[in-house]
PDB file of N, CA, C and O in Angstrom:
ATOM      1  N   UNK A   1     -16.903 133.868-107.914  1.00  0.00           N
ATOM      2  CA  UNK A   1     -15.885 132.870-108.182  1.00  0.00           C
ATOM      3  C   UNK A   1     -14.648 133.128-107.314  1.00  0.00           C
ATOM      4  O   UNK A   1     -13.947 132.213-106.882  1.00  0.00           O
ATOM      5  N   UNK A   2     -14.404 134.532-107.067  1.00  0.00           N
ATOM      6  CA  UNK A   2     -13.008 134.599-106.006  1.00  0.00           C
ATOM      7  C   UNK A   2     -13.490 134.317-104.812  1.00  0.00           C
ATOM      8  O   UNK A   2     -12.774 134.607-103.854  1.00  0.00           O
ATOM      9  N   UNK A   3     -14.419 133.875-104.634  1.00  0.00           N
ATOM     10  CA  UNK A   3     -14.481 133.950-102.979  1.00  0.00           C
ATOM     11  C   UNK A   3     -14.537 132.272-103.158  1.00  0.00           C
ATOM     12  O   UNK A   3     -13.605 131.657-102.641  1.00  0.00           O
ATOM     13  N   UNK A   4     -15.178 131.795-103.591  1.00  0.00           N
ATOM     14  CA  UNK A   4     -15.155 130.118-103.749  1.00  0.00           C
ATOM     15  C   UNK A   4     -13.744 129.608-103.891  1.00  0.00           C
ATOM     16  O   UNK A   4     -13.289 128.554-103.444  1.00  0.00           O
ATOM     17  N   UNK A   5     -13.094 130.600-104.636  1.00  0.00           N
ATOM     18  CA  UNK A   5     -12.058 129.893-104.792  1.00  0.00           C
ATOM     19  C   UNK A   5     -10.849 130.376-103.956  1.00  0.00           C
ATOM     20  O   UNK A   5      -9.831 129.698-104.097  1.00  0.00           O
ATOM     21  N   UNK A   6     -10.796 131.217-103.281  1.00  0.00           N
ATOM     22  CA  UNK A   6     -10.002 132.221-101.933  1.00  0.00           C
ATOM     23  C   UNK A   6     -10.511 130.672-101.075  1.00  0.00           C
ATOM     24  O   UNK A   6      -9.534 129.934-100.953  1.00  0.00           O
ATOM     25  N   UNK A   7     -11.752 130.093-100.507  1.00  0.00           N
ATOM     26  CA  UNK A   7     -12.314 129.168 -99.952  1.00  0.00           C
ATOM     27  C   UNK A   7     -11.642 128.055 -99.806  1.00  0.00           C
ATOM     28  O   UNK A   7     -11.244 127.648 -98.715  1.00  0.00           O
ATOM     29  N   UNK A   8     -11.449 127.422-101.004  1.00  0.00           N
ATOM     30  CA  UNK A   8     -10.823 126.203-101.966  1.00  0.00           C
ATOM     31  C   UNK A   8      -9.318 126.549-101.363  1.00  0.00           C
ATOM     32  O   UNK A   8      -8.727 125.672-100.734  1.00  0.00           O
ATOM     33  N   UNK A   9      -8.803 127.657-101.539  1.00  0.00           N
ATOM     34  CA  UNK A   9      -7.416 127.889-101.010  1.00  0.00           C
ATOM     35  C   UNK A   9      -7.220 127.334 -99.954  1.00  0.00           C
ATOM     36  O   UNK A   9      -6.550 126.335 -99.694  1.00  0.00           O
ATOM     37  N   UNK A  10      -7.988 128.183 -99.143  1.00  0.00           N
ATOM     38  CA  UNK A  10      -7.608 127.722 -97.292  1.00  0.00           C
ATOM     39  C   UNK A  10      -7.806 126.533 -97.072  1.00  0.00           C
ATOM     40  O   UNK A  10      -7.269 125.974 -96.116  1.00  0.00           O
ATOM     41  N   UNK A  11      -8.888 125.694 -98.193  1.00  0.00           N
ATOM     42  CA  UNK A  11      -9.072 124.432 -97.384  1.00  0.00           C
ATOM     43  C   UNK A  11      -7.790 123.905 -98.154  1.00  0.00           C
ATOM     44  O   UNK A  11      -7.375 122.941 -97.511  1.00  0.00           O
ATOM     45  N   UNK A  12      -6.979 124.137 -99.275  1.00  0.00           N
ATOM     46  CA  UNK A  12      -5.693 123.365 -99.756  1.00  0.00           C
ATOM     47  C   UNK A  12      -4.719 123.774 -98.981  1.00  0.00           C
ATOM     48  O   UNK A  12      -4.078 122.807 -98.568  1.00  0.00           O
ATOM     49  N   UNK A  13      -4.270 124.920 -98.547  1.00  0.00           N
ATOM     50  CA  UNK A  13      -3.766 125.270 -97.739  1.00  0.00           C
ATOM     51  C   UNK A  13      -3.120 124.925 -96.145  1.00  0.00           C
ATOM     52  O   UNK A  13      -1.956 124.894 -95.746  1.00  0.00           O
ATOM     53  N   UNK A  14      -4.871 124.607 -95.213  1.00  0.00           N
ATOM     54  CA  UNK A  14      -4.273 123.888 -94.257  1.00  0.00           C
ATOM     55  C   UNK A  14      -4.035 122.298 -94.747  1.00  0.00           C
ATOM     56  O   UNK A  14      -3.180 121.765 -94.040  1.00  0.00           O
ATOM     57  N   UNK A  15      -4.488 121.556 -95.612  1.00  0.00           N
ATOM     58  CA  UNK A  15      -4.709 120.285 -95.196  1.00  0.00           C
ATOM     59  C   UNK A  15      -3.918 119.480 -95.934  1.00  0.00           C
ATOM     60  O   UNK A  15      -4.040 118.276 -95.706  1.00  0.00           O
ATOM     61  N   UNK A  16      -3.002 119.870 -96.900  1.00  0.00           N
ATOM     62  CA  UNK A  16      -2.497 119.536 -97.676  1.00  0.00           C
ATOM     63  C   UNK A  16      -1.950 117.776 -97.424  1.00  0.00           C
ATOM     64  O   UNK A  16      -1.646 117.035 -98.358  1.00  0.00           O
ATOM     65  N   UNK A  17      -1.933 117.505 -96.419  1.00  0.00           N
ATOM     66  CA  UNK A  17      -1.545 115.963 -96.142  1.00  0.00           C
ATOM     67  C   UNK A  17      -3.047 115.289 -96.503  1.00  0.00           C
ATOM     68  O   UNK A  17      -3.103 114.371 -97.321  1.00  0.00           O
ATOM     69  N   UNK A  18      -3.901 115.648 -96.038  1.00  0.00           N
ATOM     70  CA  UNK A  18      -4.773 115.027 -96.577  1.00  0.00           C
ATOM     71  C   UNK A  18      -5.274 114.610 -97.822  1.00  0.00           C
ATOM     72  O   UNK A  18      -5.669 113.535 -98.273  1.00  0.00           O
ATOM     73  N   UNK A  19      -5.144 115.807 -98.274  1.00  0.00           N
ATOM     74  CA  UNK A  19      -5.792 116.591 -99.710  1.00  0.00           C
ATOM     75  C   UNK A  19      -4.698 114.873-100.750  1.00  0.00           C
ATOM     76  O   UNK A  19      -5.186 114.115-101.588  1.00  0.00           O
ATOM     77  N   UNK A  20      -3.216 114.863-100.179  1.00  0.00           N
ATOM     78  CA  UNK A  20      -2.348 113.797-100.571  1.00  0.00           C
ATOM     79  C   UNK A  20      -2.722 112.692-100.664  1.00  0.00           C
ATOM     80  O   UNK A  20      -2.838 111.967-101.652  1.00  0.00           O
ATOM     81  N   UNK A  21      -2.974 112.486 -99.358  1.00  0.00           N
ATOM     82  CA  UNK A  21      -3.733 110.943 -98.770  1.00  0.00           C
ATOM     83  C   UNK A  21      -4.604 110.786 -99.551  1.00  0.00           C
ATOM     84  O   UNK A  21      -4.555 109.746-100.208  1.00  0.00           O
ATOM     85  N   UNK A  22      -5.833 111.818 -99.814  1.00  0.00           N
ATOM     86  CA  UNK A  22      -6.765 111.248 -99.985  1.00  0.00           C
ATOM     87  C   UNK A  22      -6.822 110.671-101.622  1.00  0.00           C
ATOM     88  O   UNK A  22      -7.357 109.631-102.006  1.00  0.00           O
ATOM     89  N   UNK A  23      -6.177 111.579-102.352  1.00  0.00           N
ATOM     90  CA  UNK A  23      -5.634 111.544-103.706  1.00  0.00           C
ATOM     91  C   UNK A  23      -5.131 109.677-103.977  1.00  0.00           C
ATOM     92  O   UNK A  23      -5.768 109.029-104.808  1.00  0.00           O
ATOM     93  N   UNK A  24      -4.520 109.326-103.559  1.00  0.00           N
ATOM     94  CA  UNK A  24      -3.534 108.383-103.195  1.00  0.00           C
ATOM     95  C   UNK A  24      -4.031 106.905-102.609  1.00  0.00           C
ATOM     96  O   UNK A  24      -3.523 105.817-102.882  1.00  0.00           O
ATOM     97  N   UNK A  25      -5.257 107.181-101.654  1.00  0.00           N
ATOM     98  CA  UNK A  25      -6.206 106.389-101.533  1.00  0.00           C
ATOM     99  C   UNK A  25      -7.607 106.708-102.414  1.00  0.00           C
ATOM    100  O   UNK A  25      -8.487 105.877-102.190  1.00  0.00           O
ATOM    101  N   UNK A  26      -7.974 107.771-103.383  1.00  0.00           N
ATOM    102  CA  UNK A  26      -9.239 107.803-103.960  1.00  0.00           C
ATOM    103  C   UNK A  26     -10.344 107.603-103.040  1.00  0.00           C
ATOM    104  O   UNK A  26     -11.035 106.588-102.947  1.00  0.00           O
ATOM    105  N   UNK A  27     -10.468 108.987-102.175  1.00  0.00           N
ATOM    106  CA  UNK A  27     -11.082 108.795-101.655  1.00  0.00           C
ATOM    107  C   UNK A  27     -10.807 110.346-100.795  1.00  0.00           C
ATOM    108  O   UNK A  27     -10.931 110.456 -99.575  1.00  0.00           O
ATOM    109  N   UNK A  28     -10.451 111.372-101.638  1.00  0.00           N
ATOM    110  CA  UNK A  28     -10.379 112.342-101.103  1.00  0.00           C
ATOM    111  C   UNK A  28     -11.845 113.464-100.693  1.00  0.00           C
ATOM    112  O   UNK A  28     -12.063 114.401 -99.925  1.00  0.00           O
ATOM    113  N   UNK A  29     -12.521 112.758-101.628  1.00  0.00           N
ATOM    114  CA  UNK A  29     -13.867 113.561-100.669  1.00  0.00           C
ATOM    115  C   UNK A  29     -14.470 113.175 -99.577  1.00  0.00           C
ATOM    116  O   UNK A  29     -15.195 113.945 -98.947  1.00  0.00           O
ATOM    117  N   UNK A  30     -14.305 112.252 -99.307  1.00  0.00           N
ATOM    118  CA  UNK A  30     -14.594 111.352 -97.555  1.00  0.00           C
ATOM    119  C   UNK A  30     -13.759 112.091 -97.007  1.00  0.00           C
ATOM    120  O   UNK A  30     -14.117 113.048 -96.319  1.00  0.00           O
ATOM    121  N   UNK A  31     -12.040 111.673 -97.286  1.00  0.00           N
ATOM    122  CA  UNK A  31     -11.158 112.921 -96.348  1.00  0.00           C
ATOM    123  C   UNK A  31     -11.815 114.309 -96.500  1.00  0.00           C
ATOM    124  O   UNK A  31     -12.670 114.505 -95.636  1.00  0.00           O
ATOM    125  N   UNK A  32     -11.686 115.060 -97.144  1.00  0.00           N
ATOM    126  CA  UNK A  32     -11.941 116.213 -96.535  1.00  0.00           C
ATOM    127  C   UNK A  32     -13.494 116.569 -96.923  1.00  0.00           C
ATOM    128  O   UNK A  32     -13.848 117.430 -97.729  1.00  0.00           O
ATOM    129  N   UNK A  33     -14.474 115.558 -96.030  1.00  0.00           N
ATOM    130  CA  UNK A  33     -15.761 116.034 -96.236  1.00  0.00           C
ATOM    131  C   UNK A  33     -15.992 117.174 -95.346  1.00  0.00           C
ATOM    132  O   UNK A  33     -16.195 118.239 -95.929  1.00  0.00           O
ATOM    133  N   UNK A  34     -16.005 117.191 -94.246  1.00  0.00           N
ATOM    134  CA  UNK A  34     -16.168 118.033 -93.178  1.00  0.00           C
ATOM    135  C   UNK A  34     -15.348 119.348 -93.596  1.00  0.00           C
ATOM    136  O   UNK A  34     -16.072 120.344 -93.607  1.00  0.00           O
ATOM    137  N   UNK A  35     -14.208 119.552 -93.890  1.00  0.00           N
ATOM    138  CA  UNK A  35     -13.525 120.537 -94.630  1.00  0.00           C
ATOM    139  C   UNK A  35     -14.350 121.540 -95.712  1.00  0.00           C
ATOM    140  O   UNK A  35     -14.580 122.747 -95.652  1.00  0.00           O
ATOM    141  N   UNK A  36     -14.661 120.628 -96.625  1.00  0.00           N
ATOM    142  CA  UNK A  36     -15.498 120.903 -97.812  1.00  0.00           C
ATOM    143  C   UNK A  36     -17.192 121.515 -97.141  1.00  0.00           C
ATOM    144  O   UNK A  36     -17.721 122.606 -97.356  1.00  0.00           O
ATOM    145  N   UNK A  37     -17.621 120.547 -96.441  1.00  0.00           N
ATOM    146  CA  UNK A  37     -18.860 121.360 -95.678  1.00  0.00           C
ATOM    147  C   UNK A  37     -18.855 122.467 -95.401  1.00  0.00           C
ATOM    148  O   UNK A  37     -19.786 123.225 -95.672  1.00  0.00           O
ATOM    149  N   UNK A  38     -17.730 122.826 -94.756  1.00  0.00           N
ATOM    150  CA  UNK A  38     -18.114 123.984 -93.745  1.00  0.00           C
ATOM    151  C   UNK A  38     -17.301 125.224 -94.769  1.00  0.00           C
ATOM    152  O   UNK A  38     -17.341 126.429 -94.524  1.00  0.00           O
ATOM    153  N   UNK A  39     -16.618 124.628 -95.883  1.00  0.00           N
ATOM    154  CA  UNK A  39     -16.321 125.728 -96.974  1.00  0.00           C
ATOM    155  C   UNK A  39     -17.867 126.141 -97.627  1.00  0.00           C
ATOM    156  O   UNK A  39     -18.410 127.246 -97.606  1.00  0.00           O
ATOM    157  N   UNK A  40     -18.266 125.125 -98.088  1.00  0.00           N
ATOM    158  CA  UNK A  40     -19.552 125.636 -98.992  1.00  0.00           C
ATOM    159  C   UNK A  40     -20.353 126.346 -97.828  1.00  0.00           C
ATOM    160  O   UNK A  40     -20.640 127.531 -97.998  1.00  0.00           O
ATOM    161  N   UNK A  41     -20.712 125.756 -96.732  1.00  0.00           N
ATOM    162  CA  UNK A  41     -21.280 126.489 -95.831  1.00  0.00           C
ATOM    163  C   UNK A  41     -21.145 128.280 -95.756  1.00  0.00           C
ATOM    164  O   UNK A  41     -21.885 129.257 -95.864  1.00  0.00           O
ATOM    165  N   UNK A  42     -19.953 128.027 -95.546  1.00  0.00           N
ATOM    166  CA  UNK A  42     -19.226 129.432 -95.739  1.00  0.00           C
ATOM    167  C   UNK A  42     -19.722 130.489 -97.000  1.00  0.00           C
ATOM    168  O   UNK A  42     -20.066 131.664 -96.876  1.00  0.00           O
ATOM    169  N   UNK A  43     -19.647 129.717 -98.183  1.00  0.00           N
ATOM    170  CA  UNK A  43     -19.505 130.470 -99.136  1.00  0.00           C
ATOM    171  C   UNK A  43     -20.899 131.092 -99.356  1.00  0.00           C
ATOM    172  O   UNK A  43     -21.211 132.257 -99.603  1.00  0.00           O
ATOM    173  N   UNK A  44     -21.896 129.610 -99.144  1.00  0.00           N
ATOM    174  CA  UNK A  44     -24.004 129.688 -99.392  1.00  0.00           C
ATOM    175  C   UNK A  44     -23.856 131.076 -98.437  1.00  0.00           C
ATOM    176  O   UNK A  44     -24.335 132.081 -98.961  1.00  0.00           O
ATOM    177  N   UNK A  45     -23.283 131.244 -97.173  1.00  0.00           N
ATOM    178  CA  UNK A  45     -23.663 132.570 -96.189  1.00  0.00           C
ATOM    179  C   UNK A  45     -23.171 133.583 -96.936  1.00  0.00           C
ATOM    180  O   UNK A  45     -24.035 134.458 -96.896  1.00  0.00           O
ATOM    181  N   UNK A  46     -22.112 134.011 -97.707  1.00  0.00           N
ATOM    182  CA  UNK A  46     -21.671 134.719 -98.202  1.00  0.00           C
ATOM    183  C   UNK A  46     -21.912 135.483 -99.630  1.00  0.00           C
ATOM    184  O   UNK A  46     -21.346 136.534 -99.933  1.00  0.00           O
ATOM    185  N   UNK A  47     -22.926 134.722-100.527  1.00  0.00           N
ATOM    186  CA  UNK A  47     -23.384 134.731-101.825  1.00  0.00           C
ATOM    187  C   UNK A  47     -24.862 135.168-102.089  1.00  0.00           C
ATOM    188  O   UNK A  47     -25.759 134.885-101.295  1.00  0.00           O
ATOM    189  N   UNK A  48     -24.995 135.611-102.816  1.00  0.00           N
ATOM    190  CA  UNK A  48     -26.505 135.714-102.891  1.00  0.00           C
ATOM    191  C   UNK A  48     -27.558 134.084-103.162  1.00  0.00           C
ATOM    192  O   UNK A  48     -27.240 133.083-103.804  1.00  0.00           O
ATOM    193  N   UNK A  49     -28.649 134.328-102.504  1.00  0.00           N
ATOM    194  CA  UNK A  49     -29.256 133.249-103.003  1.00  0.00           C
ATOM    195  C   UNK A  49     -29.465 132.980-104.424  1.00  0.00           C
ATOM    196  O   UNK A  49     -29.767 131.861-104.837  1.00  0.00           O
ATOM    197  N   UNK A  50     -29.362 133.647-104.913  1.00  0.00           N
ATOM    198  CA  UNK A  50     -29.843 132.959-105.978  1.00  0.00           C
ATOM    199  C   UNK A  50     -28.675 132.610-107.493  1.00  0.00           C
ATOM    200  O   UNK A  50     -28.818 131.980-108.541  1.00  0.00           O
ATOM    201  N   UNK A  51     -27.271 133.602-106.723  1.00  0.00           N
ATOM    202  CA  UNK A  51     -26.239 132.933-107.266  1.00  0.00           C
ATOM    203  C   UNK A  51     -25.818 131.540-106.744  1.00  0.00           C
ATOM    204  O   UNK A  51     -25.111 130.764-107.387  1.00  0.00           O
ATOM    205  N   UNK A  52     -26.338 131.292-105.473  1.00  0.00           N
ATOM    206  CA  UNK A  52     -25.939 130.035-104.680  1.00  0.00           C
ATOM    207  C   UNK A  52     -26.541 128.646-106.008  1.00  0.00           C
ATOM    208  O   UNK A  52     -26.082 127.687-106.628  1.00  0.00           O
ATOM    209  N   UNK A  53     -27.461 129.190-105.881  1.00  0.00           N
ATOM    210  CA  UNK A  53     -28.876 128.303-106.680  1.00  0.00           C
ATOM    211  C   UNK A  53     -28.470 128.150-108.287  1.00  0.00           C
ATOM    212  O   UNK A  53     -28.577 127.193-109.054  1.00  0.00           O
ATOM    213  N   UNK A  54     -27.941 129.539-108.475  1.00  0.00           N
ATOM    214  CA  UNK A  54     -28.124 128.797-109.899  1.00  0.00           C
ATOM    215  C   UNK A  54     -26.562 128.829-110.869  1.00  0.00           C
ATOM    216  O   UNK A  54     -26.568 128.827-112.100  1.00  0.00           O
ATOM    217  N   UNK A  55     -25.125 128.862-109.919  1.00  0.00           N
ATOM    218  CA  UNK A  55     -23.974 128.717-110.566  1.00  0.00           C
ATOM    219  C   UNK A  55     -23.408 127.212-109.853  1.00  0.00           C
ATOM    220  O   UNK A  55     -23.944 126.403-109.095  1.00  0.00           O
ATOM    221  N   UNK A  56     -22.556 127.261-110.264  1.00  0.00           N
ATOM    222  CA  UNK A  56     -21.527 125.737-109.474  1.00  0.00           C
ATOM    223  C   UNK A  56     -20.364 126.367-109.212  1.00  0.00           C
ATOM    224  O   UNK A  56     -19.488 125.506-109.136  1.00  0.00           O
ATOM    225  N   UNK A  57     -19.868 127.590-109.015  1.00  0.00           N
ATOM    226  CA  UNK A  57     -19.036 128.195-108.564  1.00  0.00           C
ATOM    227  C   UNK A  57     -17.957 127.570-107.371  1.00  0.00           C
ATOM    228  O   UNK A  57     -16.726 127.533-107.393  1.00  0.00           O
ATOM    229  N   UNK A  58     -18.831 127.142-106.428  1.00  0.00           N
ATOM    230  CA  UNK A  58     -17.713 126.599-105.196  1.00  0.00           C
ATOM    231  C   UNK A  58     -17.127 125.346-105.486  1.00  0.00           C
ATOM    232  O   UNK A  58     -15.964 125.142-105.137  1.00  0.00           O
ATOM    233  N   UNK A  59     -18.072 124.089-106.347  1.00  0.00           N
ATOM    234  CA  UNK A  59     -17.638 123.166-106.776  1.00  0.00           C
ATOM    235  C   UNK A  59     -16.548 123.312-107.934  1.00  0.00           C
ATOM    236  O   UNK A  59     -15.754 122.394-107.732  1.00  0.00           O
ATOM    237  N   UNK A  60     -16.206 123.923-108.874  1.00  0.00           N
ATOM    238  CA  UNK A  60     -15.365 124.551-109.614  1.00  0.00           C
ATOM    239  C   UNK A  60     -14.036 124.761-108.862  1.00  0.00           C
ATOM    240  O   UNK A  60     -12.940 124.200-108.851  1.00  0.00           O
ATOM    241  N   UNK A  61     -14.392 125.418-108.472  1.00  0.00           N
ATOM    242  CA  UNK A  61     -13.131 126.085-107.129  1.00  0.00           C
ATOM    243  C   UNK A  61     -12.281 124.726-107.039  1.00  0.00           C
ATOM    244  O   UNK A  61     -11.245 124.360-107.594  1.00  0.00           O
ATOM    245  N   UNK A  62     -13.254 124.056-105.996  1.00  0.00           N
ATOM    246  CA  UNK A  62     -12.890 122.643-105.435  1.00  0.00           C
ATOM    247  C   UNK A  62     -11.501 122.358-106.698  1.00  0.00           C
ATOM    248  O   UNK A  62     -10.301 122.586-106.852  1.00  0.00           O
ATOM    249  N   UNK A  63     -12.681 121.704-107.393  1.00  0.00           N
ATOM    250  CA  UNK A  63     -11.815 120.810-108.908  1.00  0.00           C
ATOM    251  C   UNK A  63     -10.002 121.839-108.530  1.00  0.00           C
ATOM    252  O   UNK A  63      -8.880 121.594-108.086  1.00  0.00           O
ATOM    253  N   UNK A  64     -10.740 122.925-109.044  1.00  0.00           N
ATOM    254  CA  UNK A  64      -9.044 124.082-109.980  1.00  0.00           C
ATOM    255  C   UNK A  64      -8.637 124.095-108.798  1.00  0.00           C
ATOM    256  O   UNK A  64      -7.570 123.522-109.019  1.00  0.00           O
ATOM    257  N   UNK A  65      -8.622 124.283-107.728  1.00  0.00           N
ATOM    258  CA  UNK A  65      -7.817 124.598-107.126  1.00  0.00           C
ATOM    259  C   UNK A  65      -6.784 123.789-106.001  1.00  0.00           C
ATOM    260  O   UNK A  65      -5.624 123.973-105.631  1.00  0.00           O
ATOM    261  N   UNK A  66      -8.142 122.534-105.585  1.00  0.00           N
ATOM    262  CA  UNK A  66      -7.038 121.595-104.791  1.00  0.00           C
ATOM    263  C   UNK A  66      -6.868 120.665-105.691  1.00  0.00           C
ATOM    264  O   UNK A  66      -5.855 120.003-105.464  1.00  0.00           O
ATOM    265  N   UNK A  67      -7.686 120.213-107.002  1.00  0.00           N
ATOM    266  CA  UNK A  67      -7.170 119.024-107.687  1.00  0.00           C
ATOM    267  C   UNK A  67      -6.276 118.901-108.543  1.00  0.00           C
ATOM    268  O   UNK A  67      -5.603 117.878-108.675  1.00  0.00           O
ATOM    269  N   UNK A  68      -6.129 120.234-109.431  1.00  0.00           N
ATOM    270  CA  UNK A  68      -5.482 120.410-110.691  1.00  0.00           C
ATOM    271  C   UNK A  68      -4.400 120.484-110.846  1.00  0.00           C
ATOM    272  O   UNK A  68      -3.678 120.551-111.840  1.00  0.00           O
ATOM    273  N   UNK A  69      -4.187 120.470-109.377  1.00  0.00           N
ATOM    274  CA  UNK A  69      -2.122 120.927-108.950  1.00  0.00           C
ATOM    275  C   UNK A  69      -1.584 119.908-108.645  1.00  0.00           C
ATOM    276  O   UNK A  69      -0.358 119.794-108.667  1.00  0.00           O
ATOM    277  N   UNK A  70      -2.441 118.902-108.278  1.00  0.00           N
ATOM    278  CA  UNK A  70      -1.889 117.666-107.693  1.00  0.00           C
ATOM    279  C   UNK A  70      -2.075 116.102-108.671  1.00  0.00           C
ATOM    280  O   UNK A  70      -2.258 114.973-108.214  1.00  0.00           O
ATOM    281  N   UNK A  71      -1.925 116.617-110.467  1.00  0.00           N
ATOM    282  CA  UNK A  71      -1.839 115.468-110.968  1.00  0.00           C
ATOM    283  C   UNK A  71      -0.679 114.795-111.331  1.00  0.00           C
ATOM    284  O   UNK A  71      -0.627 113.949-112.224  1.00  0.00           O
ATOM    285  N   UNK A  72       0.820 115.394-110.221  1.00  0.00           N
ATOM    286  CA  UNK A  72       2.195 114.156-109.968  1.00  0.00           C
ATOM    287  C   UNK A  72       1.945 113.685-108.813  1.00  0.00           C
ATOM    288  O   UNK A  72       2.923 113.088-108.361  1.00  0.00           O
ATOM    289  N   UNK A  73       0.616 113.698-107.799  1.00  0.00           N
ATOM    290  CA  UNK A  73       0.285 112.466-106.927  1.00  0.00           C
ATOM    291  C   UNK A  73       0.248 111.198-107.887  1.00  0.00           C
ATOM    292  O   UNK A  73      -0.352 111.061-108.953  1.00  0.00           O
ATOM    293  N   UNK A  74       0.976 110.408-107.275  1.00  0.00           N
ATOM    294  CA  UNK A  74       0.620 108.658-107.909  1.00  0.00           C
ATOM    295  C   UNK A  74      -0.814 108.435-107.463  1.00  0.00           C
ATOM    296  O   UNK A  74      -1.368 108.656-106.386  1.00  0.00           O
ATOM    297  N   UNK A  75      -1.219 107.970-108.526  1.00  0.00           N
ATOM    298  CA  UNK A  75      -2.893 107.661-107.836  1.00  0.00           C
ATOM    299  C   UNK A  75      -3.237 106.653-108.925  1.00  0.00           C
ATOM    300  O   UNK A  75      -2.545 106.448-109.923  1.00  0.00           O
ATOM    301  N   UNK A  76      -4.850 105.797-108.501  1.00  0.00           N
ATOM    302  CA  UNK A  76      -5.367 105.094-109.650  1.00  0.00           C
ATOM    303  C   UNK A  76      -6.480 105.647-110.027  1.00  0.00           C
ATOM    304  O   UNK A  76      -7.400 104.934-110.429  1.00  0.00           O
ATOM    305  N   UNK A  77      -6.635 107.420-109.949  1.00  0.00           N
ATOM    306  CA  UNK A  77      -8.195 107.741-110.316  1.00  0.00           C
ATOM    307  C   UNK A  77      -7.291 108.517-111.582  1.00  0.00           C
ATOM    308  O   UNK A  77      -8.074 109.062-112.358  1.00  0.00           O
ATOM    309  N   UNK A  78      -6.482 108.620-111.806  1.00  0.00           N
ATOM    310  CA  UNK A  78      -5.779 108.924-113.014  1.00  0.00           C
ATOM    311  C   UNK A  78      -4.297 108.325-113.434  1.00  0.00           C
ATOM    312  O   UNK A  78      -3.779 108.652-114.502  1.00  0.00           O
TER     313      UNK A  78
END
């Protein structure tokens, strides 16, 4: 879970205009698809297989860490 979510950091970290945008237009997983790829990418190389397989660990991450901070974006997905 710390490494998924150390992951989740860097990608909130650099992109944070996006991470905004995308919030704002609903439609933040299109924005940072390629972002998000090459995180999980990252993480599947880094994990055992068969924790890969059988937790949701990086998706978790995702949620807590770039979404949960950002519910005073104006948006219509909340």
């Amino acid at each position: 879970m710390r490494l998924a979510r150390a992951i989740a950091g860097d990608i909130a970290l650099y992109n944070e205009e996006k991470i905004v945008q995308g919030i704002q237009d609903d439609n933040l997983f299109d924005v940072l698809e390629a972002e998000i790829e090459e995180g999980l990418n990252l993480y599947r190389s880094r994990v055992a297989p068969e924790l890969f397989e059988t937790t949701n660990f990086f998706n978790l991450a995702i949620v807590d860490v770039i979404l949960k901070g950002k519910g005073h974006i104006k948006s219509n997905i909340w």
